[in-house]
Rosetta silent file (secondary structure, phi, psi, omega in degrees, C-alpha in Angstrom):
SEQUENCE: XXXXXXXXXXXXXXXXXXXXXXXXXXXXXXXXXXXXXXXX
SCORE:     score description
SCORE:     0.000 S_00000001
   1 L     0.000  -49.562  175.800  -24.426   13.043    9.743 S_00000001
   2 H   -64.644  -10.884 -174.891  -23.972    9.023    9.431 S_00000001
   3 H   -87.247  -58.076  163.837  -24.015    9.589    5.872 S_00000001
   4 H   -49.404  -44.535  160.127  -20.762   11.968    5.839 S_00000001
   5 H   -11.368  -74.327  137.366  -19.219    9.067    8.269 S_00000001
   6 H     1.892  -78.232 -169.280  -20.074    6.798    5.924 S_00000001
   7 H   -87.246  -28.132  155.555  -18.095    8.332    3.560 S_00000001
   8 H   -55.999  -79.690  153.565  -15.410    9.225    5.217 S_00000001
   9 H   -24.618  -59.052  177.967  -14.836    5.735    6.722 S_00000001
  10 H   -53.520  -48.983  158.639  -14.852    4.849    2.384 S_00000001
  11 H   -64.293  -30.398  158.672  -12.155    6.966    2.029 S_00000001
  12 H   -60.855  -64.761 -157.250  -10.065    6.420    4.979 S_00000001
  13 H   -58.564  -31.360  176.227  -10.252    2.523    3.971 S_00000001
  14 H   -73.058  -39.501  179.170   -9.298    3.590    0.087 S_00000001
  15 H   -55.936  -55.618 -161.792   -6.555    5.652    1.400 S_00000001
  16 H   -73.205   -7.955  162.921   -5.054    2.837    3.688 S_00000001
  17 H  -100.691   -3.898  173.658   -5.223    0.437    0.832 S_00000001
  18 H   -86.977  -29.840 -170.216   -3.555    2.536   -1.572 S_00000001
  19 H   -68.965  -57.774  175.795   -0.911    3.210    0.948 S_00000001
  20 H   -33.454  -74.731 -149.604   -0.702   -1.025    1.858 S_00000001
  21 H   -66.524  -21.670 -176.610   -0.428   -1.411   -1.897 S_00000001
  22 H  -103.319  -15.792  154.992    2.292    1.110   -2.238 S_00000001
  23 H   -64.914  -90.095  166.268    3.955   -0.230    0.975 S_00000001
  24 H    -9.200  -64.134  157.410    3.904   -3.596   -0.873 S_00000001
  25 H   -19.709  -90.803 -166.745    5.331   -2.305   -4.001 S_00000001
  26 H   -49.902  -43.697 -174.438    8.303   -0.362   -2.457 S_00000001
  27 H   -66.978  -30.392 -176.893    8.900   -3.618   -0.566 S_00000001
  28 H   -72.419  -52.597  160.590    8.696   -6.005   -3.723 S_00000001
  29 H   -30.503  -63.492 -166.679   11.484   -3.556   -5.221 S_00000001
  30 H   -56.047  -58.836 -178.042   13.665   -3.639   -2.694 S_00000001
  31 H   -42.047  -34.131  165.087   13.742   -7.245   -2.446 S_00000001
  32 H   -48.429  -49.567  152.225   14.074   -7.661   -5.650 S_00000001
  33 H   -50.925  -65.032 -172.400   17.365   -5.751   -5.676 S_00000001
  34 H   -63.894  -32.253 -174.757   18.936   -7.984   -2.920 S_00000001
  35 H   -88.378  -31.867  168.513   17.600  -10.756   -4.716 S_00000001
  36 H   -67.839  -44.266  176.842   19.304   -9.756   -8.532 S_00000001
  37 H   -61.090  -54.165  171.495   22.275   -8.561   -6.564 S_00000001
  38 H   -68.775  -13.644  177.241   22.873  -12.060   -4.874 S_00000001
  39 H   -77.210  -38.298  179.401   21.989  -14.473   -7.833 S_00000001
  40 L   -52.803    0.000    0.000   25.174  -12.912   -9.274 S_00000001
C-alpha cells in the first residue's frame, strides 16, 4: 500500500513541476511581448 503512495506522491510532484514549468513558460512569453512591444 505505501508503495502505490509512494508512487503516486512521484507523480503528483512530476505533474506539479511540469505544470510550474509550463506556468513559467506562458509567463516568460507574455512578458516578453510587453517587453518587445515597449522597446519600440
Amino acid at each position: 500500500m505505501s508503495y502505490y503512495l509512494l508512487e503516486a506522491a512521484h507523480k503528483g510532484s512530476f505533474l506539479l513541476t511540469i505544470n510550474y514549468l509550463g506556468i513559467k513558460l506562458f509567463l516568460v512569453k507574455k512578458y516578453w511581448k510587453i517587453f518587445v512591444l515597449y522597446r519600440k
